[in-house]
N, C-alpha and C positions, 0 to 999 in steps of 0.2 A: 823842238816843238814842245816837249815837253815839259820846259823851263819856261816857254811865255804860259804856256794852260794852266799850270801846276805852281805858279810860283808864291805863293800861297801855303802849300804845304811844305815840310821839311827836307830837310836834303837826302834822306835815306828814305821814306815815301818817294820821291821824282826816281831816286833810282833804283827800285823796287817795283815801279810803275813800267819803266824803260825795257828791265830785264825781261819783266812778263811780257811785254810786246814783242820783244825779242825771242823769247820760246815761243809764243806760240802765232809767229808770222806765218805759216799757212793756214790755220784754221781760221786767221782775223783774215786772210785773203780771202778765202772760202765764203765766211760770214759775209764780206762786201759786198760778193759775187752774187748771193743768195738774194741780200737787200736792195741790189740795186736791179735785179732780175725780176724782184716784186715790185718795185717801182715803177717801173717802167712798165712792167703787166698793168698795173692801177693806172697809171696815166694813158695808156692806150685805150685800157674799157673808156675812162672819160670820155676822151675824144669821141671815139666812136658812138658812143650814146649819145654826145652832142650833137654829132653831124646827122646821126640817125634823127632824133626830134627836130633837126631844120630842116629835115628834106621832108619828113613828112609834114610839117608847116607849109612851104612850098608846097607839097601835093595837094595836101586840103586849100591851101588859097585856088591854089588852079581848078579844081573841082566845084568850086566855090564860086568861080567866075569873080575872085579878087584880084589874080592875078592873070597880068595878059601876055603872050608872047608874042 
């Protein structure tokens, strides 16, 4: 992978790039874990905020006599 990203730079930069990923493959697991835990935190307030403003839409139409069931 390294070779398609980096092929661009020199042949002792790609593998100077490699070794580092290679020392420090638990703390780059760590970090994933970290970013993909805040992610998915951010995209669930979304959600939730959105479905909260259509339910209250919904409420107020019906309060409103806009909406009929």
């Amino acid at each position: 992978m390294t070779h398609i990203l980096l092929f661009f730079e020199k042949k002792s930069m790609r593998s100077m790039v490699l070794k580092n990923l290679v020392a420090n493959r638990d703390r780059n697991k760590m970090t994933a874990i970290i970013y993909s835990l805040g992610l998915g935190f951010i995209i669930f307030l979304n959600l939730a905020q959105r479905s909260q403003v259509q339910i209250m839409g919904l409420h107020m139409m019906k309060f409103h006599a806009g909406y009929f069931e």
